[in-house]
C-alpha positions as a LaTeX table, in Angstrom:
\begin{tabular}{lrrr}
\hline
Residue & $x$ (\AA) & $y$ (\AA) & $z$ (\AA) \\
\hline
Unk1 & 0.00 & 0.00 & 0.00 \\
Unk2 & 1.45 & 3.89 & $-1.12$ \\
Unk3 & 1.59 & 6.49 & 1.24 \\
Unk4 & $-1.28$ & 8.33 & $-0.41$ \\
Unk5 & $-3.80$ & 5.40 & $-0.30$ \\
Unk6 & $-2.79$ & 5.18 & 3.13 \\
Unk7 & $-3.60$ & 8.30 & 3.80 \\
Unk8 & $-7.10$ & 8.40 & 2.14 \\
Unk9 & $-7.94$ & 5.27 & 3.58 \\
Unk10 & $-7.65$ & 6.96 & 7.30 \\
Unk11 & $-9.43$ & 10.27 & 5.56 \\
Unk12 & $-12.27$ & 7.97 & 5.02 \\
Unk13 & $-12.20$ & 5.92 & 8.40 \\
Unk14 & $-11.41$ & 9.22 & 10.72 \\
Unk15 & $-12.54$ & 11.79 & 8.77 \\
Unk16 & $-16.25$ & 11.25 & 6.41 \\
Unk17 & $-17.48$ & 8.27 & 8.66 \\
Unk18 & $-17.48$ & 9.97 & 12.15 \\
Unk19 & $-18.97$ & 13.23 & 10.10 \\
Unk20 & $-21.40$ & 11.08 & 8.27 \\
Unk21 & $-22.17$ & 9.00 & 11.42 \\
Unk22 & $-23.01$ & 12.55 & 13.42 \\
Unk23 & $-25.03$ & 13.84 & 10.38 \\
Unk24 & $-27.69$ & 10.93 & 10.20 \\
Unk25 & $-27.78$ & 10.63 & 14.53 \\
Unk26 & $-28.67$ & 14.13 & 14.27 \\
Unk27 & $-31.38$ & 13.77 & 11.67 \\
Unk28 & $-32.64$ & 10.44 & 13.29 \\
Unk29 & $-32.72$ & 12.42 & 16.54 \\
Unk30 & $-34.69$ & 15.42 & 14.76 \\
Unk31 & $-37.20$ & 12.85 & 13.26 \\
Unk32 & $-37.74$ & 11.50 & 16.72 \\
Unk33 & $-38.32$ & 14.75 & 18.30 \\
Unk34 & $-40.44$ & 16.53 & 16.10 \\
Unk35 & $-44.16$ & 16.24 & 16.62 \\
Unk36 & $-46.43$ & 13.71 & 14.78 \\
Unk37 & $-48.48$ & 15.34 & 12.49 \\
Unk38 & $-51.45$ & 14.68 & 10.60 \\
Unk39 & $-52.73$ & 14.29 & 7.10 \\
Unk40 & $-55.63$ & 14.11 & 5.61 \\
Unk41 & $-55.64$ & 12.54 & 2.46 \\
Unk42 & $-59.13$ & 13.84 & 0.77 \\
Unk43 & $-58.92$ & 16.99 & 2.37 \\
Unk44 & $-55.60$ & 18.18 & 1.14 \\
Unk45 & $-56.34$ & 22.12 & 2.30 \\
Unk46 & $-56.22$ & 21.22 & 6.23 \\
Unk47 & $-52.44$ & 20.65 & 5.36 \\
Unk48 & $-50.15$ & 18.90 & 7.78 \\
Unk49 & $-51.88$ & 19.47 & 11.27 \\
Unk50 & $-49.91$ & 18.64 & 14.51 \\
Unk51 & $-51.48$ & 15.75 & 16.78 \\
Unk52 & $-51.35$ & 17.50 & 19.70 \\
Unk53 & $-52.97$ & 20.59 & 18.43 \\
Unk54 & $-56.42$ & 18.55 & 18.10 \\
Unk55 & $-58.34$ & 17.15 & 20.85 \\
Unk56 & $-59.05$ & 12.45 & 20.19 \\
Unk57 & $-63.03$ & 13.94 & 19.72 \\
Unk58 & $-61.89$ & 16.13 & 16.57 \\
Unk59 & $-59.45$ & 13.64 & 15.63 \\
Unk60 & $-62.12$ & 11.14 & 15.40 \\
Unk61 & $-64.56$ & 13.06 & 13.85 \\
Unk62 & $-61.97$ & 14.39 & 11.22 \\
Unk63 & $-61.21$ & 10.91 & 10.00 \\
Unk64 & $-64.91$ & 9.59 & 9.54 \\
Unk65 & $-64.95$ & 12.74 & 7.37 \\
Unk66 & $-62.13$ & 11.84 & 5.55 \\
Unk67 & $-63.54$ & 8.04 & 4.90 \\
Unk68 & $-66.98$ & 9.13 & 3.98 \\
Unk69 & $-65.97$ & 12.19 & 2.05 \\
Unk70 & $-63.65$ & 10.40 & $-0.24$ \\
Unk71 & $-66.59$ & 7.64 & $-0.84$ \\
Unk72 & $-69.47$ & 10.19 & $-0.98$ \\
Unk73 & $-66.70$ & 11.88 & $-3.68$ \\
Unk74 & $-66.43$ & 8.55 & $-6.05$ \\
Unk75 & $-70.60$ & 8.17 & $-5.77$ \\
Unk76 & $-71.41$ & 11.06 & $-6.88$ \\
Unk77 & $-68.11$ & 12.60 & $-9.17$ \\
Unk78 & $-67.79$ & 9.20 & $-11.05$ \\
Unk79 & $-71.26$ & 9.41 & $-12.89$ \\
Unk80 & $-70.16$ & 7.40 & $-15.44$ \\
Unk81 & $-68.17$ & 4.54 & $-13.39$ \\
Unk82 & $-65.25$ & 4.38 & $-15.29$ \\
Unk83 & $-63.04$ & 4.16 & $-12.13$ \\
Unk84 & $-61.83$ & 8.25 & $-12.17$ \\
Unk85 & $-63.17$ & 11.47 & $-12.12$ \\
Unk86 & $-62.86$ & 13.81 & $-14.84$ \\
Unk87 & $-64.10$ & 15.53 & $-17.55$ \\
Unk88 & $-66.28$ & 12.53 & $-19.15$ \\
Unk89 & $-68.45$ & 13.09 & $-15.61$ \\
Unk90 & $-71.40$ & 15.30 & $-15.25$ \\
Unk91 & $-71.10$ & 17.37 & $-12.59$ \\
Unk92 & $-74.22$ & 18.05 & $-10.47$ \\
Unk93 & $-75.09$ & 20.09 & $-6.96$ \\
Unk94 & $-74.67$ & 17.29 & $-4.79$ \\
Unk95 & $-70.96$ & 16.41 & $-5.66$ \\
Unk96 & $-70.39$ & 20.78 & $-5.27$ \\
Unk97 & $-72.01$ & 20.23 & $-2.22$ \\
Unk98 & $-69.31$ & 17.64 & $-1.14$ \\
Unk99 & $-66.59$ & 19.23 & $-2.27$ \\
Unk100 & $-67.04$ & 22.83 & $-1.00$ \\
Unk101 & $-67.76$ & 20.74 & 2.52 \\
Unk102 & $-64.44$ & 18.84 & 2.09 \\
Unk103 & $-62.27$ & 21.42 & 0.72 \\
Unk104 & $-63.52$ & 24.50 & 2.48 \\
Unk105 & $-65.91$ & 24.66 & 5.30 \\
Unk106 & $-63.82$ & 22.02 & 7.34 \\
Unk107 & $-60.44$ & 23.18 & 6.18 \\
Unk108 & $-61.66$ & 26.76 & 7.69 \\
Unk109 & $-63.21$ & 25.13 & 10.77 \\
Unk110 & $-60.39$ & 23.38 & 11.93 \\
Unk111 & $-58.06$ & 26.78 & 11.09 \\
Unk112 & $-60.42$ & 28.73 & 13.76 \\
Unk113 & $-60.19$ & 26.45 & 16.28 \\
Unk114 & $-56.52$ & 25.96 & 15.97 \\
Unk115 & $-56.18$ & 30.06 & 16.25 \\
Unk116 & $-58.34$ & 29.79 & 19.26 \\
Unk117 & $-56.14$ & 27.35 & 20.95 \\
Unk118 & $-53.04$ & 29.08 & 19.89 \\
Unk119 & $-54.03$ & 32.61 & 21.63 \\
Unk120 & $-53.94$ & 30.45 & 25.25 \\
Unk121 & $-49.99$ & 30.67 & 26.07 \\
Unk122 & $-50.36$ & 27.38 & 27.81 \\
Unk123 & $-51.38$ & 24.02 & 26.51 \\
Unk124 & $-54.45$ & 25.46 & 24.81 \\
Unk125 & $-56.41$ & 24.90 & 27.34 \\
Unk126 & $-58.70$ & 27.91 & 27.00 \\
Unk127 & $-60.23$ & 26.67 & 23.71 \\
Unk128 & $-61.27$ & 23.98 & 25.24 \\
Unk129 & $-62.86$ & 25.07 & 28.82 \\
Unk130 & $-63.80$ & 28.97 & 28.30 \\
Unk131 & $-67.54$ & 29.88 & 26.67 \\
Unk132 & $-67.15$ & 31.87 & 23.42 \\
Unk133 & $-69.24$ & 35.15 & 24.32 \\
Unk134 & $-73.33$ & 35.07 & 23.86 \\
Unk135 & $-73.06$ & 31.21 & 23.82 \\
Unk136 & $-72.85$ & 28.65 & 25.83 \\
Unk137 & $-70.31$ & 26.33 & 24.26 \\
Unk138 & $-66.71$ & 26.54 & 23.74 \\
Unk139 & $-64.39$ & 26.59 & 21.05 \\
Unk140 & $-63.77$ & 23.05 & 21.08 \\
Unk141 & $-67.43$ & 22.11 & 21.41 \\
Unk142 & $-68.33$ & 24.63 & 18.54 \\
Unk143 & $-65.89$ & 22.95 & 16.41 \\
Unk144 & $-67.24$ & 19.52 & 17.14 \\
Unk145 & $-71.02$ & 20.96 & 16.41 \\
Unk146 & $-69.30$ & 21.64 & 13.00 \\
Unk147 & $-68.12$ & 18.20 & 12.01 \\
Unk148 & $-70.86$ & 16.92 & 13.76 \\
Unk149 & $-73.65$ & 18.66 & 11.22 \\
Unk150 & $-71.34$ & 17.37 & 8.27 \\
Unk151 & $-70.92$ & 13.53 & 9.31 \\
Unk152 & $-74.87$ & 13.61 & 9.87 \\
Unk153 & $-74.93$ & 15.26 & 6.27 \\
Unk154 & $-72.42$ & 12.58 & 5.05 \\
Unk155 & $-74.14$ & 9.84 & 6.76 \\
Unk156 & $-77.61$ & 10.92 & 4.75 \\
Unk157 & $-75.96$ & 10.99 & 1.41 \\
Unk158 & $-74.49$ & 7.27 & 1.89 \\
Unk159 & $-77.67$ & 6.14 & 3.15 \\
Unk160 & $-79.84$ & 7.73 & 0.14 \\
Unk161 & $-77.24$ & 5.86 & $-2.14$ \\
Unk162 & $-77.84$ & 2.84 & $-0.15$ \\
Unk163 & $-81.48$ & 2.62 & $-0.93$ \\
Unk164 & $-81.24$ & 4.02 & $-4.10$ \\
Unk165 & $-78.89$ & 1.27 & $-5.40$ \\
Unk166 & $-80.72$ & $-0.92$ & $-3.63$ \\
Unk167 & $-83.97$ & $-0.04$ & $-5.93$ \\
Unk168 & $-81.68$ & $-1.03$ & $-8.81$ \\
Unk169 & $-80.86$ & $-4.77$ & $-7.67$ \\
Unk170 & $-84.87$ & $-4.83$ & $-6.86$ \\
Unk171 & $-85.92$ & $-3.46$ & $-10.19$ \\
Unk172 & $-83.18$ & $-5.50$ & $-12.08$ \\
Unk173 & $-84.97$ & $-9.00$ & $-10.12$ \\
Unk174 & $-88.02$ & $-7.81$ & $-11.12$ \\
Unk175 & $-87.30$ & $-7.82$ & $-14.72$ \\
Unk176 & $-85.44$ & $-11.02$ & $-15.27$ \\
Unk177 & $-87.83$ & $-12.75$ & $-13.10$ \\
Unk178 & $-90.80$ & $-11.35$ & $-15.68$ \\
Unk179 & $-87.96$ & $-12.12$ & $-18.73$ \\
Unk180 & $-86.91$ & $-15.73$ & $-17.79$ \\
Unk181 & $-89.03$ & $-17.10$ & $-15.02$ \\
Unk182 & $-92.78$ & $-16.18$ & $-16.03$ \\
Unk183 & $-95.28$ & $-18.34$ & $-13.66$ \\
Unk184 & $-98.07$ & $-17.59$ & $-16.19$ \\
Unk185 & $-95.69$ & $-18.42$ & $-19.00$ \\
Unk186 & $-94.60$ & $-21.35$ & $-17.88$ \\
Unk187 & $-97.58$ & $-22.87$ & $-16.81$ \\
Unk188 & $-99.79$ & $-22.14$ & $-20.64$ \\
Unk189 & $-95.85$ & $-23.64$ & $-22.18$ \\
Unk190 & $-96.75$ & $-27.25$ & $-19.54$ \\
Unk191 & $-100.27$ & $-27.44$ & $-20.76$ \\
Unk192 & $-99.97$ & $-27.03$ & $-24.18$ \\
Unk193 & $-96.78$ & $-29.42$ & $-24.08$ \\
Unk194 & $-99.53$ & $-31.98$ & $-22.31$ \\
Unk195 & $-101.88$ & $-31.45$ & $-24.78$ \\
Unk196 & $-99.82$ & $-31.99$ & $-27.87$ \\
Unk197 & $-98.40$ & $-35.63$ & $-25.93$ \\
Unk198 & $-102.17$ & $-36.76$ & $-25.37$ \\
Unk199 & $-103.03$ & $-36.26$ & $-28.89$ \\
Unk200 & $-100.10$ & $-37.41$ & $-30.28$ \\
Unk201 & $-100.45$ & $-40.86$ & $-27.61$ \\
Unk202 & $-104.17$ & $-41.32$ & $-29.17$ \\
Unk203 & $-103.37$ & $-40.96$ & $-32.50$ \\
Unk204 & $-100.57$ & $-43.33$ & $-32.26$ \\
Unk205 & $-102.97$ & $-45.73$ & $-30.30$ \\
Unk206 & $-105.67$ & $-45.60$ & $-33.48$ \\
Unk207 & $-103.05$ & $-46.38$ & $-36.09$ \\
Unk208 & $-101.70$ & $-48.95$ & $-33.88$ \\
Unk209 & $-105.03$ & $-50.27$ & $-33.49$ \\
Unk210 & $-106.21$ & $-50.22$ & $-37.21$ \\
Unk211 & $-102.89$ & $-52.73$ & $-38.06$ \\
Unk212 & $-103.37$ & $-55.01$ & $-35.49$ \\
Unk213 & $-106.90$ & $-55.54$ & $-36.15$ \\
Unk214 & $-107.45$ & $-54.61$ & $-40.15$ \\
Unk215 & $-111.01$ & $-56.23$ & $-39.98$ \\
Unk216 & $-114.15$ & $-53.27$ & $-40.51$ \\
Unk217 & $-117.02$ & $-52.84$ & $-38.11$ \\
Unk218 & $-118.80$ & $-55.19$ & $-40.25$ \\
Unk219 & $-116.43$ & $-58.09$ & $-40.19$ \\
Unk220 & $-115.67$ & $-57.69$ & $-43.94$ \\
Unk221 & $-111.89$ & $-58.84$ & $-44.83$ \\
Unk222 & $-109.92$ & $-55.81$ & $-46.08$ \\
Unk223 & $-107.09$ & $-55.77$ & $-48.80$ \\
Unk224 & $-103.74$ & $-55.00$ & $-47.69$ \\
Unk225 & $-103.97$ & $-52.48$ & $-49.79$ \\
Unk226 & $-106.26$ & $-50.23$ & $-47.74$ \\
Unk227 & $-103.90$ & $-50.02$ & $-45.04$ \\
Unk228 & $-102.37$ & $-46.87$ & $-44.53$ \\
Unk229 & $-99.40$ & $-46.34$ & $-42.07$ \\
\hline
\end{tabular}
């Protein structure tokens, strides 16, 4: 070994591995630290929201929003099923109505309350215990009348899709029952299938008849002529 791989080989041990090994402790240590924050996938706007800043009741709440938001958003923005929303739908009141819910009136909710429990110099207590002026709720508790009003709204617009789907498995029964499985159908198809067979069973039982026994009523021998098969 030279003298100058020598010497880069103890640049790399003493030198870029301690520096490297103090670079990614301090960044592990940093990750570890910082606060857990959360994100909301279909609402975007509310951003990256620390955990701590929001109460387990808005928490909660804010995730069944998510869930039924981002369903409620494939019912009724996918009108023609195709797996994606885009141009190719048809855009109607309902779907607006989800979106501006989604993407603005929770989004601005959520900012409120987070500016009322950033005025309290503690641990934000204040939002949560002290009555907003001419009312008798708090910030927190106004918040979670908020989200409360839209998962009851959510929770009506999956239900109405419920039923309303459900009148298309009914009405598609309904039809193929009255396509393929007519009672009245099938019953007129039986008898006239019976009839045919009993007519066809006493014609054969004539003609069977008339060549076993080719003697007329009045005993008279008759040519083998006459005999029709």
């Amino acid at each position: 070994m030279t003298q100058v791989t020598a010497m880069f080989v103890m640049f790399i041990l003493y030198g870029v591995l301690p520096v490297a090994g103090l670079y990614l402790g301090y960044r592990g240590i940093k990750k570890m630290a910082a606060p857990k924050m959360l994100e909301y996938k279909s609402m975007p706007q509310l951003g990256y929201i620390p955990e701590k800043s929001l109460p387990v009741e808005v928490r909660t709440a804010l995730d069944q929003i998510n869930e039924k938001g981002e369903k409620l958003r494939v019912i009724y923005g996918d009108t023609n099923n195709d797996g994606k929303i885009d141009d190719k739908d048809t855009v109607n009141e309902t779907y607006i109505m989800i979106q501006n819910l989604m993407d603005r009136h929770v989004p601005l909710a959520v900012t409120d309350y987070r500016r009322l429990h950033d005025l309290d110099v503690g641990d934000g207590a204040r939002a949560d215990t002290t009555k907003i002026k001419h009312s008798n709720v708090t910030g927190k508790e106004a918040l979670l009348d908020v989200l409360r009003t839209i998962n009851t709204q959510f929770d009506d617009l999956l239900n109405a899709s419920y039923h309303q789907d459900g009148q298309k498995l009914l009405a598609t029964n309904r039809y193929l029952q009255k396509r393929f499985n007519n009672p009245a159908a099938t019953a007129d198809m039986q008898k006239l299938d019976s009839n045919v067979s009993s007519v066809s069973s006493a014609n054969t039982d004539i003609e069977i008849k008339a060549i076993e026994n080719p003697t007329g009523a009045t005993g008279k021998n008759v040519s083998a002529e006459n005999i029709k098969l």
